[in-house]
ZAKOLKOL-122176 format. One record per residue (C-alpha): residue number from 1; x, y, z. Coordinates in pm, whole numbers. Layout:
BEGIN
[rec NUM, [X, Y, Z]]
...
END
This chain:
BEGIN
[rec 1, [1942, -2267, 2885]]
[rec 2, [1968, -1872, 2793]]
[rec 3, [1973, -1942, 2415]]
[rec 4, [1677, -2157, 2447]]
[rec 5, [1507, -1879, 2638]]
[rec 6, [1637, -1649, 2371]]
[rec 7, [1511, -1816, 2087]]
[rec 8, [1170, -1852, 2199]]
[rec 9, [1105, -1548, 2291]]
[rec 10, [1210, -1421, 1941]]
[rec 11, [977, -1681, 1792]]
[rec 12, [692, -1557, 1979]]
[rec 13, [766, -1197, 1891]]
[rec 14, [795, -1313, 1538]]
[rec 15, [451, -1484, 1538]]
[rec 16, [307, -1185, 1722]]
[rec 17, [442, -973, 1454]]
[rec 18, [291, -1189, 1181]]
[rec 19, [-44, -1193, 1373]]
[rec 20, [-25, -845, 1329]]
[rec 21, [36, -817, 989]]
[rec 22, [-225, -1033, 892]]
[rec 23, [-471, -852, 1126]]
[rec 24, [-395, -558, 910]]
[rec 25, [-455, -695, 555]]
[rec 26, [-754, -865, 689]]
[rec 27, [-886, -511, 813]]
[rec 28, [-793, -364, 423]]
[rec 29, [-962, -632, 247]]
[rec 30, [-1273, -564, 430]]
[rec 31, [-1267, -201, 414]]
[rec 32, [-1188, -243, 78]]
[rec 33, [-1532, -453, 9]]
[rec 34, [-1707, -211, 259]]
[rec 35, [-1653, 145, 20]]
[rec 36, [-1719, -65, -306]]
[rec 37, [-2063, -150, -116]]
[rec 38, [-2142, 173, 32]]
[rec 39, [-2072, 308, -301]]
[rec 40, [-2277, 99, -469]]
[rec 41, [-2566, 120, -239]]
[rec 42, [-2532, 506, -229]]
[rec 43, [-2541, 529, -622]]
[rec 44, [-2827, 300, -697]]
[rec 45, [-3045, 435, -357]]
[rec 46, [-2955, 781, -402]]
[rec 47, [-2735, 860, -706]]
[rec 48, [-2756, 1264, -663]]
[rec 49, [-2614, 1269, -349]]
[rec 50, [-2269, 1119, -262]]
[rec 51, [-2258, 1058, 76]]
[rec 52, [-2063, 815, 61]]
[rec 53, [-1766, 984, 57]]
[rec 54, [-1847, 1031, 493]]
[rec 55, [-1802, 669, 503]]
[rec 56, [-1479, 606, 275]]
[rec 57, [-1322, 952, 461]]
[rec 58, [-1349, 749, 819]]
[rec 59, [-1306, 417, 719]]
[rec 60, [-937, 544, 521]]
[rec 61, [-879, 740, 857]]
[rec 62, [-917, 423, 1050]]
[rec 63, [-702, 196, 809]]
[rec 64, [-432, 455, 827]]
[rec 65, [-409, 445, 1219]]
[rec 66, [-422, 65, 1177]]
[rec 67, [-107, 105, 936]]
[rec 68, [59, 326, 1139]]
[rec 69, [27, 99, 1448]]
[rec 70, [169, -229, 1242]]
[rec 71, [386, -43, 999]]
[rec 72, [426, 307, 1115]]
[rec 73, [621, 317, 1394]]
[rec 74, [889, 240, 1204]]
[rec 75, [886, 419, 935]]
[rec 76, [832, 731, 1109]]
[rec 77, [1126, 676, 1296]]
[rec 78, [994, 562, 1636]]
[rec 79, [1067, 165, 1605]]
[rec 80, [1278, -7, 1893]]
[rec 81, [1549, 105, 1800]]
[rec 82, [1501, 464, 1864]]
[rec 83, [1321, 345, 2265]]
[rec 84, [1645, 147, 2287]]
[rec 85, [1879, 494, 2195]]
[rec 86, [1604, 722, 2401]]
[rec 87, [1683, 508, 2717]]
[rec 88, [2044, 489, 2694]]
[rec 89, [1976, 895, 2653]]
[rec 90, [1812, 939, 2941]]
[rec 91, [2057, 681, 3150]]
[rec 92, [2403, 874, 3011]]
[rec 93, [2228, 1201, 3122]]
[rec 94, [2163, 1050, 3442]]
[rec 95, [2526, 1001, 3509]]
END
């Protein structure tokens, strides 16, 4: 009965991972088509003034805080495995 429990549970993490990570290369592919539009709208509208570059500065800003919430955590060192040592910390210093 546990390892049944067990098993689901990491199959539904899993797929919520996954969902995730697809949410995330959805959200670059259409950044990715939004700059090469803004671009191209800003340099056939108004070719002497780039101000695009407003629009590409947020929209990167916003694709690396979307990175950094699917991939980040991680990588910077603040995964689950670093809650799980941070909470046996805090329970050894308790004792």
């Amino acid at each position: 009965m546990d390892t049944k429990y067990i098993e689901e549970k990491k199959y539904l993490a899993a797929k919520k991972r996954l969902k995730e990570i697809k949410g995330f290369y959805a959200h670059l592919l259409v950044n990715i088509l939004s700059i090469i539009i803004i671009v191209s709208v800003n340099l056939i509208f108004s070719p002497y003034y780039h101000w695009f570059w407003f629009a590409v500065v947020g929209i990167c800003i916003a694709t690396f805080i979307h990175w950094v919430v699917v991939f980040g955590k991680e990588t910077f060192g603040f995964g689950k495995d670093w809650e799980d040592k941070k909470i046996k910390e805090y329970l050894e210093k308790k004792k």
